[in-house]
N, C-alpha and C positions, 0 to 999 in steps of 0.2 A: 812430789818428787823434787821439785823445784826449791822446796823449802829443805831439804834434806841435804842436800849437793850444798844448799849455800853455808849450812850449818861445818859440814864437814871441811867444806873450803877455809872457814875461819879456822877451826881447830887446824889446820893444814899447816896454816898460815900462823896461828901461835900468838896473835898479835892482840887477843883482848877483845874486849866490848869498845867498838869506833863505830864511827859514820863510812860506811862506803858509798861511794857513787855508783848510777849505774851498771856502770864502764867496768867500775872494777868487783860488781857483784856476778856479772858473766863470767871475770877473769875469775873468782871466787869457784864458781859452778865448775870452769875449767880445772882449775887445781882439784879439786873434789873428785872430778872424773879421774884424772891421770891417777891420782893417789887408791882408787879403788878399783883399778884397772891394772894397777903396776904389778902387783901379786901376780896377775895373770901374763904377763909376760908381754904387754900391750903399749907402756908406758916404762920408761925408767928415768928414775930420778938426776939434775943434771948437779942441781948445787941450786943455791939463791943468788939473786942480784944485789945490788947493794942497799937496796931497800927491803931486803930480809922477805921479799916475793919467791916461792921455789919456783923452777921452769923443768920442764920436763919434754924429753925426746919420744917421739912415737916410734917401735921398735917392728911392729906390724898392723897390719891392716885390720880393724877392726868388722868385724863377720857382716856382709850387708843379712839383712831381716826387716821385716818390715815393722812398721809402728809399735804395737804390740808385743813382738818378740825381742826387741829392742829392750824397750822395758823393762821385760824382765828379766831380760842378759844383767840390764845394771842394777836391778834390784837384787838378785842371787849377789851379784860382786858388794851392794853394799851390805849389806846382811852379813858376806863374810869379812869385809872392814869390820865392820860391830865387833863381830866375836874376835876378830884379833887384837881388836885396842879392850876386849875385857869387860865391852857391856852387853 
């Protein structure tokens, strides 16, 4: 899943094949989240910063569940990411 989120974070992000740190493969994972969450009314997009990073406003409370249903809350959102960008 982890590798999933970071995949989609770069595409997010638009910026190519680089090195990221850390730091900014969380921030990666985060973008990833909001962007496959946004659809569902969870996340909306604000603009980017000047280093061409998006940010993004949480707009509601994201449903507590536990470990497992969590999961696959975000696996359903990214599965319909997929079929909206066309693969």
């Amino acid at each position: 899943m982890n590798g999933v989120l970071l995949l989609i974070g770069v595409q997010e992000l638009g910026a190519g094949t680089m090195e990221f740190s850390k730091e900014q493969k969380q921030d990666l994972m985060h973008i990833a989240i909001c962007s496959v969450l946004g659809p569902s009314g969870y996340y909306s997009f604000d603009g980017r910063d000047e280093d061409g990073w998006p940010h993004f406003t949480q707009l509601k409370p994201l449903p507590e569940e536990n470990l497992f249903e969590e999961e696959n809350f975000l696996k359903d959102h990214i599965l319909a990411y997929f079929q909206e960008m066309g693969f």
